[in-house]
C-alpha positions as CSV (number, residue, x, y, z in Angstrom):
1,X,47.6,39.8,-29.1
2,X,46.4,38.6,-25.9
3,X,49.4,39.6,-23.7
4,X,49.2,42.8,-24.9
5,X,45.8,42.9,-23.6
6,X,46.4,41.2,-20.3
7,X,49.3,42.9,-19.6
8,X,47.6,46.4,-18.7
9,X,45.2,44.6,-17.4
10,X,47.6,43.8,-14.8
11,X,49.2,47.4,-14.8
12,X,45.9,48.4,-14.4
13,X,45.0,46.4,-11.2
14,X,48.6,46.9,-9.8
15,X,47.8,50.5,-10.1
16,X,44.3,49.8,-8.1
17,X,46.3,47.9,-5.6
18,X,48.9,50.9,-5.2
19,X,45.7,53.4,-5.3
20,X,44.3,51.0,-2.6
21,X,47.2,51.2,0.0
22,X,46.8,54.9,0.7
23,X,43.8,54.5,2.8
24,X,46.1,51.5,4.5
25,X,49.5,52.8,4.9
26,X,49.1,53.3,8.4
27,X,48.8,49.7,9.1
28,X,51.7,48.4,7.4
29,X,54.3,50.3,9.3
30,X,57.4,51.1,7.4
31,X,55.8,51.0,4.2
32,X,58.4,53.7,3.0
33,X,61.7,55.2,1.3
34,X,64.1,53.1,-1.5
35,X,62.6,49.6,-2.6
36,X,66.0,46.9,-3.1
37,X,67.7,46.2,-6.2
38,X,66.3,49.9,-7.5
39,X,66.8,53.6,-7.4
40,X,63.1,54.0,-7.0
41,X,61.0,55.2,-3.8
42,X,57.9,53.8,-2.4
43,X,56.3,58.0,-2.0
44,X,57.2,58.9,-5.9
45,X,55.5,55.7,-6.9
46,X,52.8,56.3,-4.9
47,X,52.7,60.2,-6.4
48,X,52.8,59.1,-10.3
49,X,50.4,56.2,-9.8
50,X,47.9,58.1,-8.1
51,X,48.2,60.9,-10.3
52,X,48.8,59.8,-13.6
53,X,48.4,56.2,-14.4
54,X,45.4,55.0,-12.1
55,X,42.9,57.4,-13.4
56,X,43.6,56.9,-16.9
57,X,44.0,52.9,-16.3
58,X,40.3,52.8,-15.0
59,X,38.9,54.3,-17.9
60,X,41.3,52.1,-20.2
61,X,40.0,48.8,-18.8
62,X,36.6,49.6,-19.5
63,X,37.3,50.1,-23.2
64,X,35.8,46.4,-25.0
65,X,38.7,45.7,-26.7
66,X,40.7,45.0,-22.8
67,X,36.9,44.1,-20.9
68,X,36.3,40.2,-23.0
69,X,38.7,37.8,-22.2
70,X,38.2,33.9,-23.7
71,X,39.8,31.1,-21.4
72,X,39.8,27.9,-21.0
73,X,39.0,26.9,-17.2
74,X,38.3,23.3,-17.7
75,X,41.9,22.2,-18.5
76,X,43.3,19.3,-15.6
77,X,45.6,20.4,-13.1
78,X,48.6,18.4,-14.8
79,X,50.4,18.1,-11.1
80,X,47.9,16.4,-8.6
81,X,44.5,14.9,-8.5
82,X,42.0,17.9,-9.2
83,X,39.4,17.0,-6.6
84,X,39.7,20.6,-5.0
85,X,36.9,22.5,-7.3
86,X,35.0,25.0,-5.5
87,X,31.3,24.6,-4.6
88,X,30.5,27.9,-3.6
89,X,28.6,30.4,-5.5
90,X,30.8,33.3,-5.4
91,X,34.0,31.1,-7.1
92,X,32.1,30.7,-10.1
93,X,32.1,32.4,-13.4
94,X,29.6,33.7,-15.8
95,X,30.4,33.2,-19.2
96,X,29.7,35.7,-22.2
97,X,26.9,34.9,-25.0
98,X,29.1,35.2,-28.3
99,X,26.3,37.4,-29.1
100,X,27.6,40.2,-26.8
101,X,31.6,39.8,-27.8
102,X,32.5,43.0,-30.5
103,X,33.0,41.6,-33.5
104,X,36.6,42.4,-34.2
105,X,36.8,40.7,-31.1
106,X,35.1,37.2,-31.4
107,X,36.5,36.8,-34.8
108,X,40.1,37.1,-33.9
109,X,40.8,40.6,-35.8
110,X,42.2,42.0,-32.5
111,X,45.3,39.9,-33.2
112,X,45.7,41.8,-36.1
113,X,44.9,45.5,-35.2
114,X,43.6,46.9,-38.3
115,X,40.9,46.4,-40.5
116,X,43.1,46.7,-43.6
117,X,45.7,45.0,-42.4
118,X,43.4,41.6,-41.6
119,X,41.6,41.8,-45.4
120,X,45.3,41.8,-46.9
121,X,46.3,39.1,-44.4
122,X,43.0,37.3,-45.1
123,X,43.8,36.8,-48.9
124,X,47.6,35.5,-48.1
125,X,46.6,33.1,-45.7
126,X,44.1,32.1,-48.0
127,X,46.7,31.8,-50.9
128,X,49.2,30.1,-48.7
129,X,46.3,27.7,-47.4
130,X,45.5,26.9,-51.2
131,X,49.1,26.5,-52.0
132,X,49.9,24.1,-49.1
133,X,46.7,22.1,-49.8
134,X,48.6,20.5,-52.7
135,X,51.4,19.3,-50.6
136,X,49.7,18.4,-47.5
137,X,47.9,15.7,-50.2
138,X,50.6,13.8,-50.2
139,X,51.0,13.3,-46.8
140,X,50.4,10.5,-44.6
141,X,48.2,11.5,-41.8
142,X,50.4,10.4,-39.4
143,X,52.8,12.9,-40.7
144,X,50.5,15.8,-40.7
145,X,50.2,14.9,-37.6
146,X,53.9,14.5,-36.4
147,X,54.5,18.4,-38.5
148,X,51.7,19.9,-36.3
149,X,53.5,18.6,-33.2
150,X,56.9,20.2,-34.0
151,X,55.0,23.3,-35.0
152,X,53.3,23.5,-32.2
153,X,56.9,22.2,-30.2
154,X,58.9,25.4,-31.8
155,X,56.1,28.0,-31.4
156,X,56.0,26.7,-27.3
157,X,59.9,27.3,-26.7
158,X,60.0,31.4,-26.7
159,X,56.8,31.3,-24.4
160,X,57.0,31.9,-20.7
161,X,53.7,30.0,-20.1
162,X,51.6,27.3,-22.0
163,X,49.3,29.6,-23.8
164,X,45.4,28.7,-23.7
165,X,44.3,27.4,-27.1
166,X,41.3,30.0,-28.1
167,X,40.2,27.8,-30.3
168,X,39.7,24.7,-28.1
169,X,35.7,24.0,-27.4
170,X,36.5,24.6,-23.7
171,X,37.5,27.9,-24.5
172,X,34.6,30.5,-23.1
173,X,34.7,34.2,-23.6
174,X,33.9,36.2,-20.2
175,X,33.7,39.6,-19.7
176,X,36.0,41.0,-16.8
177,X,34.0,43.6,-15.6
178,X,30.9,41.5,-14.9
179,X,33.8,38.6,-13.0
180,X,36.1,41.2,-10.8
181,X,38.7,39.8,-9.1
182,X,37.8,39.5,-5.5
183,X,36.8,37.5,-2.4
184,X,35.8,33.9,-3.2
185,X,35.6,32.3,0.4
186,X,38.5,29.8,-2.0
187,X,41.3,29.3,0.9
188,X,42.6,26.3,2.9
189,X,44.7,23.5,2.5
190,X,44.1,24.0,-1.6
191,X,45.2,27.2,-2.0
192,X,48.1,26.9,0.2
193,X,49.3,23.9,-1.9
194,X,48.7,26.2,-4.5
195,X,51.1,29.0,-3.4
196,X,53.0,26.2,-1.7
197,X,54.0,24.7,-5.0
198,X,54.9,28.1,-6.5
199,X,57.4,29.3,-3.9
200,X,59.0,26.1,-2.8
201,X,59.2,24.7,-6.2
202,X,60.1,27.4,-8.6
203,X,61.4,30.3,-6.6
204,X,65.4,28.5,-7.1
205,X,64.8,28.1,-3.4
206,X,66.3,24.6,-1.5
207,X,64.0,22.4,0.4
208,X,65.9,23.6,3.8
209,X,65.0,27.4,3.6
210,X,61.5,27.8,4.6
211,X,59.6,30.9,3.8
212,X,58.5,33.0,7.3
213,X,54.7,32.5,7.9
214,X,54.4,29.3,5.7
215,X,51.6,27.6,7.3
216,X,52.7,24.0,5.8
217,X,56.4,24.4,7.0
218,X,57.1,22.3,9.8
219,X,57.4,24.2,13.3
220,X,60.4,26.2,13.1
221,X,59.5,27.9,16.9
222,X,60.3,31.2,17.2
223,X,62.2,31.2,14.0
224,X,61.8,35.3,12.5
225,X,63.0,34.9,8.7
226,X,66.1,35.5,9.2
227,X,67.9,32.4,7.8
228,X,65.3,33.0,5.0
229,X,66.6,36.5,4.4
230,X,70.5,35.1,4.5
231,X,69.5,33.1,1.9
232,X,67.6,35.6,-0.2
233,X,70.5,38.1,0.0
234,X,72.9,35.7,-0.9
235,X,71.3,35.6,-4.8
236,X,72.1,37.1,-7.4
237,X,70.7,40.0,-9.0
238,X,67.9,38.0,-11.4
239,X,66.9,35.3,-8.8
240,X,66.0,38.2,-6.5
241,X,63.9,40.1,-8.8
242,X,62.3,36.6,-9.1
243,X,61.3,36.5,-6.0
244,X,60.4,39.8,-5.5
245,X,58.4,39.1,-8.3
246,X,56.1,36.6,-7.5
247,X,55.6,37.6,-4.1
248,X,54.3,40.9,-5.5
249,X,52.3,39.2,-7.9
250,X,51.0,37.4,-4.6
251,X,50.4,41.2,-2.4
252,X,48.0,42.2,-5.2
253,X,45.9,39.1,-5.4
254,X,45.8,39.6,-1.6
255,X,45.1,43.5,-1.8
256,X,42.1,43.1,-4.1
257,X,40.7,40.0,-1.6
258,X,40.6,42.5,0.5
259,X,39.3,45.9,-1.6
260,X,36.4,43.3,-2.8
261,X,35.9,41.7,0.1
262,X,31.8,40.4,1.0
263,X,30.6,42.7,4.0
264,X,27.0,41.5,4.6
265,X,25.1,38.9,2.4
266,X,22.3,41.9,2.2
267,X,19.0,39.4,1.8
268,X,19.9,37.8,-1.4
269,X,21.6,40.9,-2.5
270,X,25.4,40.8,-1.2
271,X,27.3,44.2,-0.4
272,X,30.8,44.3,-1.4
273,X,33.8,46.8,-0.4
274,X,37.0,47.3,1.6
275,X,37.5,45.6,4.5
276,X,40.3,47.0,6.7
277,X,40.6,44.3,9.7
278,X,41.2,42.0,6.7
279,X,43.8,44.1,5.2
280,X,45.4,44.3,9.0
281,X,45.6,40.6,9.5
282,X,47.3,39.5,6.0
283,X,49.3,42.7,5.9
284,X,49.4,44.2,9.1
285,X,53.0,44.6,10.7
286,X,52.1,43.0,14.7
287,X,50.0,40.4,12.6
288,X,52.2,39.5,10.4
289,X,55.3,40.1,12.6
290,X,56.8,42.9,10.0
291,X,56.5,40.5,7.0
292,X,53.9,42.5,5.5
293,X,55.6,45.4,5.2
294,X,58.2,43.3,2.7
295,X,55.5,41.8,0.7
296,X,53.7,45.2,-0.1
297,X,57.3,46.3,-0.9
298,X,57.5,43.6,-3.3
299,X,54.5,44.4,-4.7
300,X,56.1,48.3,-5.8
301,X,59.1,46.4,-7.2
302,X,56.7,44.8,-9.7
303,X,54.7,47.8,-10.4
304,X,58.0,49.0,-11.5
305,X,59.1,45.9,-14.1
306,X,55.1,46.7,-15.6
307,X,56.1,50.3,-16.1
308,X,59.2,49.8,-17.8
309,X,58.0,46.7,-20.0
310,X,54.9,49.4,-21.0
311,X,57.3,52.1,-22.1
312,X,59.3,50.1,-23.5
313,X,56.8,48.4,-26.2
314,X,55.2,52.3,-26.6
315,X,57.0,52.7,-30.1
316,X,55.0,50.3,-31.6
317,X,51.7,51.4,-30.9
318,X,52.6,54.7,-31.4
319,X,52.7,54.1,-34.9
320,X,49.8,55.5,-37.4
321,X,48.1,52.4,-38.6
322,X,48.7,50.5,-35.6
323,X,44.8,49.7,-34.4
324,X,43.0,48.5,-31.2
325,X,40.6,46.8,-33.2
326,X,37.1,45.7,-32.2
327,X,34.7,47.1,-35.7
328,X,33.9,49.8,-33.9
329,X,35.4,52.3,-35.2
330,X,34.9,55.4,-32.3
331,X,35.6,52.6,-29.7
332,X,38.9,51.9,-31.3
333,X,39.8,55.5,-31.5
334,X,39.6,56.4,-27.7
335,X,40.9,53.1,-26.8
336,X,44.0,53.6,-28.5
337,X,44.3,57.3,-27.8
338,X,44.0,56.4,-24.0
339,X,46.7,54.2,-24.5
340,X,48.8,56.7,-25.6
341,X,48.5,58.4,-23.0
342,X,49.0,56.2,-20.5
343,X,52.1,55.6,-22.6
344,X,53.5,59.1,-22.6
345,X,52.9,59.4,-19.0
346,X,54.9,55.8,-18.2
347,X,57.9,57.4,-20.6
348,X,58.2,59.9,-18.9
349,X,58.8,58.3,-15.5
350,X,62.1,59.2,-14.2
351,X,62.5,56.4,-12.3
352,X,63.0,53.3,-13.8
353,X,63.8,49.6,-12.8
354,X,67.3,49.4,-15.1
355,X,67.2,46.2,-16.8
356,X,70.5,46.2,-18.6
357,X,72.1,44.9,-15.1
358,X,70.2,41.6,-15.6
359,X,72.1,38.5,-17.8
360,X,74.9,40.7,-18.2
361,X,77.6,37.9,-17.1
362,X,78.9,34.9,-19.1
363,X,77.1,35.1,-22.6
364,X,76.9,31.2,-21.9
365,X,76.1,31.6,-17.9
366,X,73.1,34.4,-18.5
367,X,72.0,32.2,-21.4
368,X,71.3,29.4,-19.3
369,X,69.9,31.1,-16.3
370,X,67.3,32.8,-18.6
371,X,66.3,29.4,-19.8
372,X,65.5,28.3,-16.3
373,X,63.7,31.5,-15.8
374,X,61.8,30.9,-18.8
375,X,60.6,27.3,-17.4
376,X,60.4,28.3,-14.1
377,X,57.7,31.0,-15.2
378,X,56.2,28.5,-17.8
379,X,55.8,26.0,-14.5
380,X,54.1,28.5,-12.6
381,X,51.4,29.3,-15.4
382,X,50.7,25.3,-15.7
383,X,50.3,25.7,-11.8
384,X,47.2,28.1,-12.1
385,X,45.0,25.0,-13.9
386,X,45.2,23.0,-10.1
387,X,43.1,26.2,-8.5
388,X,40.4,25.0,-7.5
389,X,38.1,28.5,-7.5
390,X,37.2,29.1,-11.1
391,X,36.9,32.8,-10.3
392,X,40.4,32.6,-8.9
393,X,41.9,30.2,-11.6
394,X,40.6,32.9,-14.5
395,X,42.2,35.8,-12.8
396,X,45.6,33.7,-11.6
397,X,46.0,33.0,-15.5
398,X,45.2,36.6,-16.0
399,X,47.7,37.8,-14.3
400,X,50.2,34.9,-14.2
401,X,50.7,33.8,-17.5
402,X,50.1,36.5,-20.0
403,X,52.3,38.3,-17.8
404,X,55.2,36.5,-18.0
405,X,54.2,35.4,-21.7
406,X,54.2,39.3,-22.5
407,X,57.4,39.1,-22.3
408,X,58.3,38.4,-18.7
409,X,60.9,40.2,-16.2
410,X,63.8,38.2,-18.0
411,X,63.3,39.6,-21.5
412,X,60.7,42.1,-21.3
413,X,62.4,45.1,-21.8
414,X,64.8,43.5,-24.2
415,X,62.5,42.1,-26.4
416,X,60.8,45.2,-26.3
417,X,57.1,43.3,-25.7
418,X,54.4,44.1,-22.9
């Protein structure tokens, strides 16, 4: 399944982002002790990922059943006019010859995990398709058409984000390694409206409180946050970890701008790397007048939801016949035997984010405020089809939507998914 997928991929590049900071603590001053609304600290984090998940997590990611990705990057921005598309060279991505995708892979099968499993699902699907043949007959078309709409209507309502359609024509496969995530030149007025639209809009925030730094709020002086921080504190629990959420979700994106960052164009042959002045100024406590130091905390608190969403699904994967499959067979096998491990190693964490102090109100109160989390997520994903970058818009629905479609910070533990 594709979050299942997507999902370490964003473990993965949290834990690069994590790994990243260590050469960069010093400029984020502060960047220590307990993270809020947890029992976690920043230095244990920093131990176990370092340690334990990052090393295994690079080797995982190269594996071909988490390195092809299909996407559809030609779908409208369903908000405002998409005139903002990228010219330059670097926001564009190369997509994958069918030729090159494993064949477990381009066919589907790694929905389905096992090659035994997708013959014996091949023949019921098969039978089921004969047997519905019959009564689809006797349809009018425009009924066909009006079932496929409710279908499609009921199978939307559990999802945290509108799910690309792998089958549409506009649907590419591109390989991940080949298309890192990283410094596009992509940045303006567009990408601000971008993140604009996904703080102001869907972070249960009122039009009044303006976020510190936001360079389309309206002069507030010498205004520090504070009245931003009032407000923030004064949530509850789960609109917090919202929050918290997205702007972590936001520190990482940053982070790997500035791990992949374009040093010298090198005659026709560009050189990539860290840069640290660029690091300073988006991170940096003077620069950012002590803001940074919150968002990189933010961006622990998330690494933390990830490693408790990954333990929690370990049981099924765990099991026997449960495959990684791509028809290779030796590929599969030390894919899914890295995964283990990776799984053992996020089990035994002894530091948890404790979900079971989320919706634990009202039955009728926690079931209404995980619907608007639910559509608040799903608005955010739609939000990722107005970036203009192409390279930025394939890793923004990488990381956004299978995210929250894995399961999400809401449900994921509960549900048990990644």
């Amino acid at each position: 399944m594709p979050g299942d997928r997507c999902s370490l991929w964003r473990t993965a590049f949290l834990a690069i982002s994590l790994f990243g900071l260590l050469q960069s603590r010093q400029i984020a001053q502060g960047l220590t002790g307990v993270l809020d609304d947890c029992f976690c600290d920043i230095e244990s984090i920093d131990v176990f990922n370092n340690f334990k998940i990052f090393p295994l997590m690079q080797k995982l990611i190269d594996r071909d059943f988490f390195r092809y990705y299909r996407v559809n990057l030609k779908r409208p921005c369903p908000f405002w006019p998409d005139d903002s598309h990228c010219a330059i060279k670097d926001c564009q991505v190369e997509p994958c010859p069918e030729s090159k995708i494993p064949v477990g892979i381009k066919s589907g099968n790694y929905n389905k995990y096992s090659q035994a499993a997708n013959t014996i699902r091949d023949i019921k699907e098969c039978e089921q398709a004969h047997e519905l043949g019959a009564i689809n007959s006797t349809l009018s078309n425009q009924s066909k058409e009006a079932f496929e709409d409710w279908a499609h209507h009921d199978d939307a309502q559990d999802h945290f984000c509108g799910l690309d359609d792998e089958t549409s024509p506009d649907a590419e496969y591109v390989d991940l390694r080949l298309n890192p995530e990283r410094y596009t030149g992509y940045k303006g007025p567009s990408a601000w409206r971008v993140w604009n639209s996904i703080y102001e809009e869907n972070c249960f925030k009122p039009r009044s409180v303006y976020r510190p730094l936001n360079p389309l709020a309206p002069s507030r002086g010498d205004d520090d946050g504070e009245g931003f921080y009032k407000w923030l504190e004064g949530l509850c629990l789960e609109k917090r970890v919202f929050y918290r959420l997205i702007s972590g979700l936001h520190s990482s994106i940053n982070i790997h701008l500035c791990a992949e960052n374009l040093l010298d164009e090198g005659w026709g042959k560009p050189i990539w790397g860290p840069n640290v002045h660029e690091f300073r100024r988006r991170f940096g406590s003077a620069e950012t007048k002590g803001e940074g130091t919150r968002w990189l905390k933010n961006l622990y608190f998330l690494y933390l939801i990830e490693l408790r969403a990954l333990s929690k699904v370990a049981p099924y994967f765990e099991r026997a016949f449960i495959n990684l499959y791509t028809g290779n067979s030796q590929e599969d096998s030390i894919t899914k035997e890295l995964l283990l491990l990776i799984f053992n190693e996020t089990k035994a964490f002894p530091m948890h984010f404790d979900e079971s102090s989320m919706f634990a109100g009202h039955k009728m109160e926690a079931k209404r405020l995980k619907e608007e989390f639910r559509l608040h997520f799903k608005n955010i994903s739609r939000i990722m089809d107005c970036v203009g970058c192409s390279k930025c818009r394939l890793w923004g629905t990488l990381q956004v939507c299978y995210y929250w479609s894995a399961g999400g910070p809401p449900n994921c533990c509960a549900r048990g998914a990644l």
